[in-house]
C-alpha positions as CSV (number, residue, x, y, z in Angstrom):
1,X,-4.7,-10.6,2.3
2,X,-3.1,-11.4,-1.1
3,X,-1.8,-8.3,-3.0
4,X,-1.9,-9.0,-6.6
5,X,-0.3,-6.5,-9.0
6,X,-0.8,-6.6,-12.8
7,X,0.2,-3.2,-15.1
8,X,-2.1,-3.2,-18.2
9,X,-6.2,-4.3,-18.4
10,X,-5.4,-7.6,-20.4
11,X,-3.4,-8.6,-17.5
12,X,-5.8,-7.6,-14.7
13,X,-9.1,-8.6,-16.7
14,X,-7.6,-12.3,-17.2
15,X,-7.1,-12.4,-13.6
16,X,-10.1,-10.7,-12.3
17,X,-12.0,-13.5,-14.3
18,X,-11.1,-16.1,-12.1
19,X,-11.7,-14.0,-8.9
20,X,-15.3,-15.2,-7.0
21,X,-17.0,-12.7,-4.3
22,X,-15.6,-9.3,-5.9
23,X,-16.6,-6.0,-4.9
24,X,-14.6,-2.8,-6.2
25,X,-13.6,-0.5,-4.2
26,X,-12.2,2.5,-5.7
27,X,-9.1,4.5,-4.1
28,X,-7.3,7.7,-5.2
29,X,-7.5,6.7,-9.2
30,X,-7.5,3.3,-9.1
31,X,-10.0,0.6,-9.0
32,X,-9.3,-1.8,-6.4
33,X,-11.1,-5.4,-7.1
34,X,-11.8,-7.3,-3.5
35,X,-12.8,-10.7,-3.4
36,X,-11.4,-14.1,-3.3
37,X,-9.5,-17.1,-5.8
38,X,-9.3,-20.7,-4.4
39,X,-11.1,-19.6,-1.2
40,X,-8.2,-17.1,-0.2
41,X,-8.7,-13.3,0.0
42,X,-6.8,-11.5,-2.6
43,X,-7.2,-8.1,-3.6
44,X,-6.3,-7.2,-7.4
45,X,-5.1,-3.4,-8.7
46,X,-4.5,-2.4,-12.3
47,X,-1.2,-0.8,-11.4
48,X,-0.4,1.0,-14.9
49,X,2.7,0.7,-16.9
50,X,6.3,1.6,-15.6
51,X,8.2,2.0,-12.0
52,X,6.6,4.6,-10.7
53,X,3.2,2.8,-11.6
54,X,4.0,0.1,-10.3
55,X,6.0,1.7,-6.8
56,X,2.9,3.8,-6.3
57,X,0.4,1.2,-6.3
58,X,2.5,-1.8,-4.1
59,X,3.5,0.9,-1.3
60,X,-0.8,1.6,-1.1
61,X,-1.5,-2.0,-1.2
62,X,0.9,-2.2,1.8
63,X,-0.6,0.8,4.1
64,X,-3.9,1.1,2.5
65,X,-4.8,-2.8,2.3
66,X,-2.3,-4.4,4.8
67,X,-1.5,-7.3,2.6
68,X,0.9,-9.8,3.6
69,X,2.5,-10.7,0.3
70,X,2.6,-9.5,-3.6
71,X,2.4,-11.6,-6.5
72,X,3.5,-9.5,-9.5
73,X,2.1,-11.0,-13.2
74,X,2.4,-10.2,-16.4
75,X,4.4,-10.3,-19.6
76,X,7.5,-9.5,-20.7
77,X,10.0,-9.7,-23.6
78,X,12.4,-12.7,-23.3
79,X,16.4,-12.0,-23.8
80,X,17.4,-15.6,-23.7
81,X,17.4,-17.5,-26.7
82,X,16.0,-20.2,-25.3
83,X,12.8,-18.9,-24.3
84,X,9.6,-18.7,-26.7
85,X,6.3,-17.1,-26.8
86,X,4.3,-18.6,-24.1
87,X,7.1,-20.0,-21.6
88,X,7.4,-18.6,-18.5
89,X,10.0,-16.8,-16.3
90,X,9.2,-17.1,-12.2
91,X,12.2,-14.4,-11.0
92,X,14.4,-15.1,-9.0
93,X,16.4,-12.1,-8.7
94,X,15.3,-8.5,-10.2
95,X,17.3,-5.7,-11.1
96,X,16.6,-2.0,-12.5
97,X,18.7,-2.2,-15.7
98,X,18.4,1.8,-16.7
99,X,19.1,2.6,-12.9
100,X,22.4,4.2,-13.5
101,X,24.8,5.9,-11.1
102,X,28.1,4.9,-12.6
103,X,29.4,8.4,-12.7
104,X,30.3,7.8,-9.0
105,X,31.6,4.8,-9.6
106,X,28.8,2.1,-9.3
107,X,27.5,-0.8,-10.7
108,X,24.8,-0.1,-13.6
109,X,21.6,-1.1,-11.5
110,X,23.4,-0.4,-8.3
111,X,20.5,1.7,-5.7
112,X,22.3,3.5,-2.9
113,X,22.0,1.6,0.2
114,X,20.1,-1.4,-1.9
115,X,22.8,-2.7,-4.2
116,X,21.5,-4.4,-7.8
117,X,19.7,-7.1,-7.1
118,X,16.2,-7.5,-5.6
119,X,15.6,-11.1,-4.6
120,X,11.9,-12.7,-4.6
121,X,11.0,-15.0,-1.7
122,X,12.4,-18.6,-1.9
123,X,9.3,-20.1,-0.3
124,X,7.1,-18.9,-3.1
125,X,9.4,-19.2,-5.6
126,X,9.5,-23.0,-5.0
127,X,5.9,-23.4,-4.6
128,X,5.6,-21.3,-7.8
129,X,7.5,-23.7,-9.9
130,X,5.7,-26.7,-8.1
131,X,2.3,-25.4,-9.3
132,X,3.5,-24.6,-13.2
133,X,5.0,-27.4,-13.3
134,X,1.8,-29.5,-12.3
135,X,-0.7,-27.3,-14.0
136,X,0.6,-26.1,-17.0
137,X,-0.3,-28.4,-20.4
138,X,0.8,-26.5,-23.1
139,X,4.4,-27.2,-24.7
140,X,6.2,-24.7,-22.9
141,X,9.4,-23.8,-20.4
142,X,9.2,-23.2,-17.3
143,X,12.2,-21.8,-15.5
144,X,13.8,-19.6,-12.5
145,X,15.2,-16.8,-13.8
146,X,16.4,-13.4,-14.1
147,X,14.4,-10.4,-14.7
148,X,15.5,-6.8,-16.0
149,X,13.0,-4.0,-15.4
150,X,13.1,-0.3,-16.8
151,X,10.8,2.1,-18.2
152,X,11.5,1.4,-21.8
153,X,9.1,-1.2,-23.7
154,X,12.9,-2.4,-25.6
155,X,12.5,-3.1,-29.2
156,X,16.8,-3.1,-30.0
157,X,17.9,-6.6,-30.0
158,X,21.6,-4.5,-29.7
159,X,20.2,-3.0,-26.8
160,X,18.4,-6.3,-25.5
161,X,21.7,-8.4,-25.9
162,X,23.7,-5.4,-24.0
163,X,21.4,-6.2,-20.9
164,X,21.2,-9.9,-21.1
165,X,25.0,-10.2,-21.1
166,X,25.5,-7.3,-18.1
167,X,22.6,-8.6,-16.1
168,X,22.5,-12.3,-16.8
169,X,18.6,-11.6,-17.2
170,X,16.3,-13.8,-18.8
171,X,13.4,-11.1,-19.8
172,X,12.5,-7.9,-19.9
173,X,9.3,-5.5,-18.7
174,X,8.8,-2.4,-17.0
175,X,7.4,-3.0,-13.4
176,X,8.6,-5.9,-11.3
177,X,11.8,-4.8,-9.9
178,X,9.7,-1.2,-8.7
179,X,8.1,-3.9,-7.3
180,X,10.7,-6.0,-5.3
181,X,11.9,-2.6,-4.3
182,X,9.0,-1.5,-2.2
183,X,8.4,-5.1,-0.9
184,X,12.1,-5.4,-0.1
185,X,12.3,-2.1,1.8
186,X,8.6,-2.8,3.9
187,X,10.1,-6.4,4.4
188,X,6.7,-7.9,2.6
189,X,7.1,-11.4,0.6
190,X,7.0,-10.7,-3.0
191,X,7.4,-13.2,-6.4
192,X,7.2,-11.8,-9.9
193,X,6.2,-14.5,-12.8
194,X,6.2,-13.0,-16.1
195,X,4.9,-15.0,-19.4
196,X,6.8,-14.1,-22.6
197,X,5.1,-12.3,-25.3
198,X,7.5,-11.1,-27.3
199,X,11.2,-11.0,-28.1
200,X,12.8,-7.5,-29.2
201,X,13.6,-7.5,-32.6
202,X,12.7,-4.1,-33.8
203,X,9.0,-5.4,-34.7
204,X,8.2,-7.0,-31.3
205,X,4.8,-4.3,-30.9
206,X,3.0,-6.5,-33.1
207,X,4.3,-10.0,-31.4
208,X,3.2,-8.5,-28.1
209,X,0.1,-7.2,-29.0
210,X,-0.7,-11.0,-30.3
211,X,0.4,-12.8,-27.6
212,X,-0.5,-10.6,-24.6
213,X,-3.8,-12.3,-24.2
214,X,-2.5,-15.8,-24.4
215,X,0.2,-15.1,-22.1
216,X,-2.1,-13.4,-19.3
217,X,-4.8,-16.6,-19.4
218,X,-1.5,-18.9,-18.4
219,X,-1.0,-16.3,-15.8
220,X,-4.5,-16.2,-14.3
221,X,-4.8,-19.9,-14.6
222,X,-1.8,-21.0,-13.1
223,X,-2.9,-18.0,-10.2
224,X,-5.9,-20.3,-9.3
225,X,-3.4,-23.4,-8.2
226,X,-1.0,-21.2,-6.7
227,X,-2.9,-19.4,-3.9
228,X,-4.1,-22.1,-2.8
């Protein structure tokens, strides 16, 4: 079983449209949407916004659902200049960027016994790129990157270029490293791919709220290649 995680309804509708045999199932406060994309089981969860969202929702996925792997998709603000509405980010390595513990003398990011980085699985992030590669027609990047997760939705470009420049990270949203953290400590196969829908600029609530849409159809569409 395929655990798919997506934090707001835009995101989860998109994906839930391409989804074939559904039932819902509903669990605690969530609604849990069973069924199957490209013939594969899969089993979708509006997670919410932020970590503890997002934590919450991939630790019941793993001992409610018993899935064997998490795809994590959604937007996200983009921190390198080269990026653009619309391209897309498959992480490669995740950190918590307002994780901070450098009173003791740590990193920024650094978890006790975890370190900084959270690393997505190299088999799926190769077959990830494969797929958007081959699938993806509109006139837009596609690259490995780096993503920064924290619970703030950052509208500072100061702020935005402080964590680009300490993290190397190539976006920015609010879930995906909760993510990685759970899967990394129940030793479960996880990717994140994020599509960008903004860029902070101090104005970026009104670029995200256009694009969101846009960017979580690429998502879903791209989802339909991938599982299979």
């Amino acid at each position: 079983m395929i655990g798919i995680i997506a934090a707001e309804e835009k995101e989860m509708q998109e994906i839930r449209n391409v989804m074939t045999n559904t039932r819902e199932e509903k669990y605690k406060n969530l609604i849990i949407h069973i069924g199957e994309i490209s013939d594969k089981q899969c089993i979708l969860v509006k997670a919410g916004v932020g970590k503890v969202n997002a934590a919450r929702t991939t630790q019941l996925l793993i001992d409610k659902f018993k899935v064997t792997e998490i795809i994590n998709l959604g937007a996200a603000g983009g921190l390198n200049e080269n990026l653009k509405c619309g391209d897309i980010v498959i992480g490669k390595e995740l950190v918590q960027h307002d994780f901070d513990i450098t009173a003791f003398g740590h990193k920024k990011g650094y978890i006790t016994d975890l370190g900084v980085t959270f690393y997505s699985d190299k088999d799926l992030i190769k077959k990830a790129y494969e797929t958007m590669k081959k699938v993806d027609k509109e006139d837009n990047n596609v690259c490995i990157g780096n993503i920064a997760t924290g619970d703030i939705f950052c509208t500072n470009k100061i702020e935005a270029k402080r964590i680009r420049q300490e993290f190397n990270s190539d976006c920015i949203e609010m879930e995906g490293a909760a993510i990685a953290q759970v899967c990394t400590l129940e030793a479960i196969p996880f990717i994140a791919i994020k599509s960008i829908s903004d860029t902070p600029n101090g104005n970026n609530n009104i670029e995200y709220d256009e694009f969101l849409e846009a960017a979580s159809k690429r998502c879903a569409n791209f989802l339909v290649e991938f599982v299979k």
